[in-house]
C-alpha positions as CSV (number, residue, x, y, z in Angstrom):
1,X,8.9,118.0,46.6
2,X,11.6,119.9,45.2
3,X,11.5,122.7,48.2
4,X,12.0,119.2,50.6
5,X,15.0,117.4,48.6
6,X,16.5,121.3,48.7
7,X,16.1,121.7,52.6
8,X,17.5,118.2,53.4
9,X,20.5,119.1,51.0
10,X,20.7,122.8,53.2
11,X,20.4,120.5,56.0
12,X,22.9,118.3,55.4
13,X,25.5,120.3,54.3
14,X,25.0,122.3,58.0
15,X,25.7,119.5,59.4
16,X,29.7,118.6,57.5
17,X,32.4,119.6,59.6
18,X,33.6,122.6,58.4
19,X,37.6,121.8,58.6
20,X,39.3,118.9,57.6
21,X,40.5,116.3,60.6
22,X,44.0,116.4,61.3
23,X,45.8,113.1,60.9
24,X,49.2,112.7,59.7
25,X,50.9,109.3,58.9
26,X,54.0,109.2,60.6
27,X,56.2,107.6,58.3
28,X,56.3,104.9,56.0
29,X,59.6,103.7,56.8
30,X,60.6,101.3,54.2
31,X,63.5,99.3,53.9
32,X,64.9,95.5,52.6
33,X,65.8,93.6,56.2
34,X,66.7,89.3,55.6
35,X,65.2,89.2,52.2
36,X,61.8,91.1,52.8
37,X,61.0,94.4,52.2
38,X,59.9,95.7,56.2
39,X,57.7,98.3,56.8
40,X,57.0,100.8,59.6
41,X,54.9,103.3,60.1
42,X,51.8,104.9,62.2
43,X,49.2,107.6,63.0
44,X,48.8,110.7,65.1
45,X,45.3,112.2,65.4
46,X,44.2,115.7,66.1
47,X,43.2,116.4,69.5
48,X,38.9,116.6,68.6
49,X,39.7,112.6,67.7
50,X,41.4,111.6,70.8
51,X,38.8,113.9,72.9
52,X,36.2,111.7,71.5
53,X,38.1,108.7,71.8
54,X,38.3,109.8,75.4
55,X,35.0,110.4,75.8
56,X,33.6,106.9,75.0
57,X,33.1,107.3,71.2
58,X,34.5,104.1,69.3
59,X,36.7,104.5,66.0
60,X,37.6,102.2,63.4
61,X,40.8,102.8,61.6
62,X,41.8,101.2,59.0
63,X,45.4,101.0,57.6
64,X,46.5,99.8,53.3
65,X,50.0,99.6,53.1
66,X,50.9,98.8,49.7
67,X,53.9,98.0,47.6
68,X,54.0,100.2,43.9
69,X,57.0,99.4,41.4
70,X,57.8,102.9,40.3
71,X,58.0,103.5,36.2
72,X,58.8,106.6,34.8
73,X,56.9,107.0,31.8
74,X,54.2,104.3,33.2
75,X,51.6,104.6,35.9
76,X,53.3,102.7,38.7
77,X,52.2,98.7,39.2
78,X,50.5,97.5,42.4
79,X,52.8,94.7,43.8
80,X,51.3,93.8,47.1
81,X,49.3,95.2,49.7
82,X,47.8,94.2,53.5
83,X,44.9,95.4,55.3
84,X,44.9,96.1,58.7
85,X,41.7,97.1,60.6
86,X,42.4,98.9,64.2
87,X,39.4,99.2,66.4
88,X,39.7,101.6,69.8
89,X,37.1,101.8,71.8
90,X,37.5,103.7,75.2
91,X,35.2,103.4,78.8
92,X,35.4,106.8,80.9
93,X,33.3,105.0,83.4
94,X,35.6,101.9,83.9
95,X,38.6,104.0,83.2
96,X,39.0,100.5,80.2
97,X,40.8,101.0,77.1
98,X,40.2,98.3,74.6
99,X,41.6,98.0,71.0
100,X,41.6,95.2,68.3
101,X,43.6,94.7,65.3
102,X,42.8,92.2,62.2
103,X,45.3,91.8,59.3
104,X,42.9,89.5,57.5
105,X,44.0,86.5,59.5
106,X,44.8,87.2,62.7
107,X,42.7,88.8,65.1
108,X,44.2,90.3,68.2
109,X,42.2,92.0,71.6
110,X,43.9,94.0,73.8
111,X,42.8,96.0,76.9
112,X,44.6,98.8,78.8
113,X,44.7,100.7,81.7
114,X,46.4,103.7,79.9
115,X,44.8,105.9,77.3
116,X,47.9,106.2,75.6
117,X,49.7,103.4,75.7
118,X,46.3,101.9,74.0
119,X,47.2,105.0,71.3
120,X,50.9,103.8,70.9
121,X,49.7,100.4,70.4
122,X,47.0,100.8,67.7
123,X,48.7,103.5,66.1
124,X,52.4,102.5,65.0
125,X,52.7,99.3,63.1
126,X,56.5,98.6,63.9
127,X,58.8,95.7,61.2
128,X,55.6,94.7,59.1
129,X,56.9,92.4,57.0
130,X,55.0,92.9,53.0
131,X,56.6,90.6,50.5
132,X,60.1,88.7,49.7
133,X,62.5,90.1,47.6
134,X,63.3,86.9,45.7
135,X,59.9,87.7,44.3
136,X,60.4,90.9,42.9
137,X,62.4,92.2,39.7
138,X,65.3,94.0,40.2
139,X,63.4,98.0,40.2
140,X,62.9,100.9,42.2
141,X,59.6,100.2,44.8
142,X,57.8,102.4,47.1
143,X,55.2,102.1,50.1
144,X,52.1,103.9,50.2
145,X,50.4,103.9,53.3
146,X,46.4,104.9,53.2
147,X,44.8,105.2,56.2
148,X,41.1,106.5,57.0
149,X,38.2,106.1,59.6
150,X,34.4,105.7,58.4
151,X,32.2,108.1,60.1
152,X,29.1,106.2,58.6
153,X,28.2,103.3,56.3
154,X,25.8,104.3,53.5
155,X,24.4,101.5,51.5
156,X,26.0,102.2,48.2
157,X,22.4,104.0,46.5
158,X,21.9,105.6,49.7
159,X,25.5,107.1,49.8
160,X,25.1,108.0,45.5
161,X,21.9,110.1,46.6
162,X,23.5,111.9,49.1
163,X,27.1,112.3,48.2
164,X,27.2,115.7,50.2
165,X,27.1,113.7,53.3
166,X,30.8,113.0,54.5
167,X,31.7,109.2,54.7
168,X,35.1,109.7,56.1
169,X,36.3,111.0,59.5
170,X,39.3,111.3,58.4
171,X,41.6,110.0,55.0
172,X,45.2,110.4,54.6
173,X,47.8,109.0,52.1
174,X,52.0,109.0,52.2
175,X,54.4,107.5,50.0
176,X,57.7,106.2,51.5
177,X,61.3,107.4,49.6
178,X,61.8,104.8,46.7
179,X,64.1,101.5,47.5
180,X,65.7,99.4,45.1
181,X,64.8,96.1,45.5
182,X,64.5,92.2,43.5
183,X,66.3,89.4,42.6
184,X,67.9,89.4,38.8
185,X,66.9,87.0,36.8
């Protein structure tokens, strides 16, 4: 039993990628526009994820951009945060490009005839607009954007068993330069 759970584990750990993905966030880009702090930012991938996007292999990346109030002495305070979920898929065959985006709310479908103007699309989020000012102390804030792609979902005692097993393609984190922002009051 114990010579089985130790092959698997052998086995497994064959079969991680040896280096980590390159993905860098491009960005954040933060700044207070007509009362609400706007927010820009994107993605470039390495060229083993857009091979595979070209090559018919679906991703699903998904972007947090969240608002932190920055203390010194203090861990710094989540404000607010959206989700958005980007989905490509890619057809060699039908030379298709498709990609969707859902904030939560919204769900949008698009589909290209261009590989990368389906990359530009999905990839920068351009004037995303996180919170009012009028809501916020007067303070120093700062974006961080997380973004990361699932290889695999594990059911959660699945995934605590085999926590060798990579869950992530690829995870990467940036914080913007800190803006004042709020309202005295």
């Amino acid at each position: 039993m114990t010579r089985t759970i130790l092959s698997l584990a052998l086995f497994f750990l064959l079969l991680r990628p040896t280096g980590v993905s390159g993905a860098d966030i491009v960005g954040p880009d933060a700044r207070v526009a007509n009362s609400e702090i706007v927010v820009s930012t994107g993605l470039s991938l390495d060229d083993r994820s857009l091979t595979d996007l070209k090559n018919g292999i679906s991703k699903e990346i998904t972007f947090f951009i969240d608002l932190f109030r920055a203390w010194k002495t203090w861990p710094d305070e989540f404000i607010a945060g959206k989700k958005i979920v980007k989905t490509l898929r890619s057809d060699p065959i039908k030379k298709e490009h498709v990609a969707t985006s859902l904030d939560g709310s919204t769900l949008i479908e698009k589909r290209f005839k261009s590989f990368d103007s389906m990359i530009n699309w999905a990839l920068n989020i351009t004037d995303l607009k996180l919170t009012n000012v009028r809501e916020l102390q007067q303070s120093d804030y700062f974006v961080r954007v997380t973004v990361e792609s699932r290889l695999r979902k594990l059911p959660p005692v699945i995934g605590y068993l085999l926590f060798f097993v990579p869950e992530y393609d690829f995870k990467a984190q940036k914080d913007s330069p800190v803006l004042a922002a709020g309202s005295e009051k």
